[in-house]
C-alpha positions in Angstrom: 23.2 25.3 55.4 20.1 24.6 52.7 16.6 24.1 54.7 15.6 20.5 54.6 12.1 20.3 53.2 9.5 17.7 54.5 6.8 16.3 52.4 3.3 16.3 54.0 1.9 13.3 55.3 0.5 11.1 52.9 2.0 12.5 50.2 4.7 10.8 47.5 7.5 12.1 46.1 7.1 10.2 42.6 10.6 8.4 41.5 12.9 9.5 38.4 12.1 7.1 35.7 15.4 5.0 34.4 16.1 3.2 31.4 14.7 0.6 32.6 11.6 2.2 33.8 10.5 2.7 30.1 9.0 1.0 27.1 12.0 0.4 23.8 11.1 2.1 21.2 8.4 4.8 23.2 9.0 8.4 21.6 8.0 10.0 24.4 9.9 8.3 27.1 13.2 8.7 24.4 12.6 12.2 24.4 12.7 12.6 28.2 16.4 10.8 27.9 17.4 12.7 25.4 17.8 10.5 22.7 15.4 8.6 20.4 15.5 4.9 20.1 14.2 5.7 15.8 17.7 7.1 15.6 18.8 5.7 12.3 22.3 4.3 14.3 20.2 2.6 17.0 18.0 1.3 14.1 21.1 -0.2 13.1 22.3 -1.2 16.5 19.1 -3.1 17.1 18.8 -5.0 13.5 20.3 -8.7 13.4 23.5 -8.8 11.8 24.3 -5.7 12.4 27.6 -5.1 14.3 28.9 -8.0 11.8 31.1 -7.5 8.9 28.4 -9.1 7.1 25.8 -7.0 4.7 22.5 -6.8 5.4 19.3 -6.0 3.7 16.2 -4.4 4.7 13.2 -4.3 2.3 11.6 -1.5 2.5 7.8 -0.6 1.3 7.6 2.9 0.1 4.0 3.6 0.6 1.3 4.1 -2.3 2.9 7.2 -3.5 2.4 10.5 -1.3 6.1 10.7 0.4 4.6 11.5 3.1 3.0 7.8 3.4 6.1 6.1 3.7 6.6 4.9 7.0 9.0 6.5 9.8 11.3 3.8 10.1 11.6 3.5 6.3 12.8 6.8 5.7 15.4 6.3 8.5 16.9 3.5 6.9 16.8 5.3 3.1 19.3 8.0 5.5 21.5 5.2 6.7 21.8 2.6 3.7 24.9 2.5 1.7 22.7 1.6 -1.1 19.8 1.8 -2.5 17.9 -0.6 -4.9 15.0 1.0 -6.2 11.6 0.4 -7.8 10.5 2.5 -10.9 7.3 4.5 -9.4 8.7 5.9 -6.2 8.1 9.5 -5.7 11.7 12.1 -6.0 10.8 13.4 -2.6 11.5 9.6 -1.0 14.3 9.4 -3.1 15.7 12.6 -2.3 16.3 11.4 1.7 19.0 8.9 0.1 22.6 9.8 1.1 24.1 6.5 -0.4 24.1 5.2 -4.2 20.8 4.9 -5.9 20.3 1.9 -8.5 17.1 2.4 -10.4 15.8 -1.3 -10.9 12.2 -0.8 -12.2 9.8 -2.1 -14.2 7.4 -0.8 -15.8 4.5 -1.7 -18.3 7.0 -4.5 -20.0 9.9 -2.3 -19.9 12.7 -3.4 -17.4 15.6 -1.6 -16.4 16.7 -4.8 -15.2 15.3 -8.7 -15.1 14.2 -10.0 -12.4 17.0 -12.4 -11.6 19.6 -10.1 -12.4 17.9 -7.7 -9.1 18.4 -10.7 -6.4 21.5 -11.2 -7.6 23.0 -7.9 -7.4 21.2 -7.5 -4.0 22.8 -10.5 -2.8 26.1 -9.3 -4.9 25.8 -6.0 -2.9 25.3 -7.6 0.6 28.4 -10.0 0.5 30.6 -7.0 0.4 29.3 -6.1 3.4 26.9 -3.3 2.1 23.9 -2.4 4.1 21.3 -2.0 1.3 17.5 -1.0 1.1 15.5 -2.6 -1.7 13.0 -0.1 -1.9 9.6 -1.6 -3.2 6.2 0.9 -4.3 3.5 0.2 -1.3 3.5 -2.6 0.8 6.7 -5.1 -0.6 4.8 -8.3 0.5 1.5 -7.5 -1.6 2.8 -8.5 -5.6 6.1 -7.4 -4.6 8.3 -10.2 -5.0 10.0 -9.7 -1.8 10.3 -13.4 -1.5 11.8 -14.2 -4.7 14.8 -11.6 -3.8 14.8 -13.0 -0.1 15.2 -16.4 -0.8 18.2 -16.1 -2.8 19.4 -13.9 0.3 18.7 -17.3 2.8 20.4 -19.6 0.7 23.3 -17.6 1.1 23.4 -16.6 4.4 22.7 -13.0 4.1 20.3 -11.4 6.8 17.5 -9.5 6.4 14.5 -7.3 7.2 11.2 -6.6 6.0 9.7 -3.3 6.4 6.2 -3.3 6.2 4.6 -0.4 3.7 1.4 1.3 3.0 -0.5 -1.0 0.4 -1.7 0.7 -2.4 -4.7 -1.6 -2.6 -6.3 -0.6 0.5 -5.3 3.0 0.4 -5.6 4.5 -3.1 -9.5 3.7 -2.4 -9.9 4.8 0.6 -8.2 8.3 -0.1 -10.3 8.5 -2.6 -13.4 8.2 -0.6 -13.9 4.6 -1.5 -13.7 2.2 2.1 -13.3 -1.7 1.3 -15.5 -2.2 3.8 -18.4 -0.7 5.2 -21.2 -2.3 7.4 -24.7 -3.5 5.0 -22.0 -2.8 2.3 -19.2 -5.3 2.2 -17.8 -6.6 4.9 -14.9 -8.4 2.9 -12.5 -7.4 0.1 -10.4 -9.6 -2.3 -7.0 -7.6 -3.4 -5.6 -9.8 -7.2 -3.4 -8.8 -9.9 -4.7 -8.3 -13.2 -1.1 -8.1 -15.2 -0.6 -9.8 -17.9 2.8 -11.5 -19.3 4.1 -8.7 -22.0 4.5 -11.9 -24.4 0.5 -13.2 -23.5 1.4 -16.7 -22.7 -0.7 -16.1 -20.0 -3.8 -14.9 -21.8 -6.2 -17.7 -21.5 -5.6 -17.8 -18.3 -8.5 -16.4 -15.5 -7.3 -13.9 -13.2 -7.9 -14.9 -9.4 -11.8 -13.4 -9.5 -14.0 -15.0 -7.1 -18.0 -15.9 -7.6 -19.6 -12.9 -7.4 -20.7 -11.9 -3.6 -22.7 -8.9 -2.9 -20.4 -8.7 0.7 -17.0 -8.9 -1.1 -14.9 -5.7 -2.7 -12.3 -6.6 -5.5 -9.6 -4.5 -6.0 -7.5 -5.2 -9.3 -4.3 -4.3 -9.3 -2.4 -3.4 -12.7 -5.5 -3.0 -14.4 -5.2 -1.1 -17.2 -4.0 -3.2 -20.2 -5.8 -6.6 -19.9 -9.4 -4.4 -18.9 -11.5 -6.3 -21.7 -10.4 -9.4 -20.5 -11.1 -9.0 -16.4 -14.6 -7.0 -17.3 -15.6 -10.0 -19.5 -14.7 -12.4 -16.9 -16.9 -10.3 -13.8 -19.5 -10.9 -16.4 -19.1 -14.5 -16.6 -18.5 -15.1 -12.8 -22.1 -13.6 -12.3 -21.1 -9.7 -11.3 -24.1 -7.4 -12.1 -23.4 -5.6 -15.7 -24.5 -2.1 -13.6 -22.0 -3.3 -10.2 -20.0 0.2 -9.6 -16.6 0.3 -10.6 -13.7 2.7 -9.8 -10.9 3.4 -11.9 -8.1 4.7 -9.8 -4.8 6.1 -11.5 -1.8 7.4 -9.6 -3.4 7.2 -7.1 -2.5 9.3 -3.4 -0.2 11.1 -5.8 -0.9 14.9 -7.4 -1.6 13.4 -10.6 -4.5 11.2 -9.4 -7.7 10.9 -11.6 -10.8 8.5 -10.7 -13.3 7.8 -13.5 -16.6 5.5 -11.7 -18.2 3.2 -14.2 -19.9 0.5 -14.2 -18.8 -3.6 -15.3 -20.7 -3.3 -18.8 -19.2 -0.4 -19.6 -15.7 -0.1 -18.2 -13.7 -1.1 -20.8 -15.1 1.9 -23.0 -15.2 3.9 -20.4 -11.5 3.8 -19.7 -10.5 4.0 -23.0 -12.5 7.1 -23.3 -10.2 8.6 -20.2 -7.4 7.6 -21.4 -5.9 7.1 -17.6 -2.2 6.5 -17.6 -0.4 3.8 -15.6 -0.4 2.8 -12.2 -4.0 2.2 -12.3 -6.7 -0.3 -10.1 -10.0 -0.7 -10.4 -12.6 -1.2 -7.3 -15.6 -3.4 -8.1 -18.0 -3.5 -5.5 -21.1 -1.6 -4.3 -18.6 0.0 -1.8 -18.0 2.9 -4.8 -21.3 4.3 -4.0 -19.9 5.9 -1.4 -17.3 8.0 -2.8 -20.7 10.3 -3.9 -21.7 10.6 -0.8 -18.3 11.5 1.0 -17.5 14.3 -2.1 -18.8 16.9 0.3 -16.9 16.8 3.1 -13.7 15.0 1.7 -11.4 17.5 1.8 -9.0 16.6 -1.3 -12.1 16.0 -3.8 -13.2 18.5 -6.4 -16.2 17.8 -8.6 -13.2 17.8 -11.9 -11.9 14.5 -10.1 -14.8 12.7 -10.5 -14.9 11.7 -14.4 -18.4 9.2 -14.4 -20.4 9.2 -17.0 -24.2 10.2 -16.7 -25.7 8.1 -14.0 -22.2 7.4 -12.3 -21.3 10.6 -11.3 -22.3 11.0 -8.0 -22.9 7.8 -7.7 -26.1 6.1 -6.7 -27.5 7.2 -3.4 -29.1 4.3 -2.7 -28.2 0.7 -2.0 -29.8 -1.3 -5.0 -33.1 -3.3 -4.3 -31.5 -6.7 -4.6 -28.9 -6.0 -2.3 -30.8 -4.0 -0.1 -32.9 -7.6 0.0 -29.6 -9.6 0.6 -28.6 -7.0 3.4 -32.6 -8.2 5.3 -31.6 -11.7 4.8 -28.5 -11.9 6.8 -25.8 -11.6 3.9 -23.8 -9.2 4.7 -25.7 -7.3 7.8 -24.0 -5.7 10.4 -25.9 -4.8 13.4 -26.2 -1.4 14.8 -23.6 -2.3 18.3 
């Protein structure tokens, strides 16, 4: 017979947690059971429509380029998709964690693999056969992605779907290269546009979406490369200081990355000069002053990376007197809580 063992008094023996003792989705709390709720089978489980005979489609962001900036949950669903519709600039090492069919339907600098209309139709082709596809989209699909171009021919038909938030490469091309949107007495906004042009130029006297120069506000220019004279000549002409900082960022949070800093007057020459390849943004804003003053203790800069021209590199270590004036007057000051 096994001794009975009594528990002292005032002590609690604490109770076995149960399913329903913990929180969907906690990795912890999955581990304890012995399962995980990121399971790429209970990922399909829980999705609407799943279960069906229907398709369904998730749209997927695939970060701004590392692989390892993809999201969890999106690389789960890359393992479980029957197939794959794919953007041009993805890195190999996301595409390599595809078991299914892999349809290359990018675009890039005017050349497409495929139009447009011909990708939401074959996604909505795909799903009606009761496919399970991920349209896999470069950094976050809902910033100039298009996601709701494809996902509207996918409502009118009846088709479910997801959308998988990514990593924008707007906010985090910068900031891995030492360049915060914001930072307090800095900016304390930031504007992301497109500066792409129509390969045919139809579009060419046409402004890009630049606001009226703020001393507070960061713009960050996507697709910057080839239509450079005409966004530098149009900061001029909205009132942006000719000496404002600007960062050119290409391929970005990828190996091949290269940041020149210029400045507005200049950057047209200055990229030119580079010769930076494609994806490329700029960063306008006295928010680039920083990246000088983080290269010591950032830990993936080396002085090569840094290709400004004399009185860029480095960047300025001090806020400029008419924004530092700005900053007393209440534009953009932060206070110290």
């Amino acid at each position: 017979m096994k001794p009975r063992h009594s528990e002292s008094k005032g002590s609690r023996r604490e109770p076995r947690a149960s399913s329903e003792d913990t929180t969907p989705g906690d990795p912890k709390a999955a581990s304890e059971r012995g399962q995980s709720d990121l399971q790429p089978d209970r990922i399909l489980e829980s999705a609407p429509g799943c279960g069906t005979s229907r398709g369904f489609v998730w749209f997927v962001g695939a970060g701004p380029g590392d692989p390892g900036l993809i999201t969890l949950r999106g690389a789960q669903l890359l393992r479980t998709a029957d197939v794959v519709l794919h953007d041009a600039l993805i890195h190999s090492a996301i595409l390599d964690e595809v078991t299914g069919r892999r349809i290359d339907v990018g675009k890039r600098c005017g050349h497409h693999s495929m139009r447009q209309e011909k990708i939401s139709a074959l996604l909505a082709d795909l799903a009606g056969q009761d496919q399970r596809i991920v349209r896999l989209k470069g950094g976050d699909s809902g910033v100039l992605g298009r996601v709701a171009e494809e996902a509207l021919l996918l409502t009118e038909r009846g088709i479910p779907f997801e959308i998988v938030p990514g990593v924008s490469s707007a906010t985090a091309a910068p900031s891995a290269a030492g360049i915060p949107l914001t930072h307090r007495g800095l900016a304390d906004s930031f504007v992301v546009a497109t500066a792409h042009r129509r390969a045919d130029r139809r579009d060419a006297g046409r402004d890009f979406s630049i606001p009226t120069y703020s001393a507070c506000t960061t713009v960050v220019l996507l697709m910057a490369s080839a239509s450079v004279g005409d966004w530098s000549e149009q900061l001029l002409q909205s009132g942006y200081p000719a000496n404002l900082p600007v960062a050119l960022i290409s391929a970005g949070c990828t190996e091949l990355e290269r940041v020149v800093e210029t400045r507005v007057a200049r950057v047209e020459d200055d990229l030119r000069r580079a010769g930076l390849q494609t994806p490329m943004l700029a960063v306008v804003g006295w928010v680039v002053t920083l990246r000088g003053q983080l290269a010591g203790g950032l830990a993936r800069f080396s002085p090569d990376q840094n290709e400004g021209r004399d009185g860029v590199r480095g960047a300025p270590d001090r806020v400029p007197a008419k924004l530092e004036k700005s900053r007393r007057g209440g534009a953009c000051f932060r206070s110290a809580s």
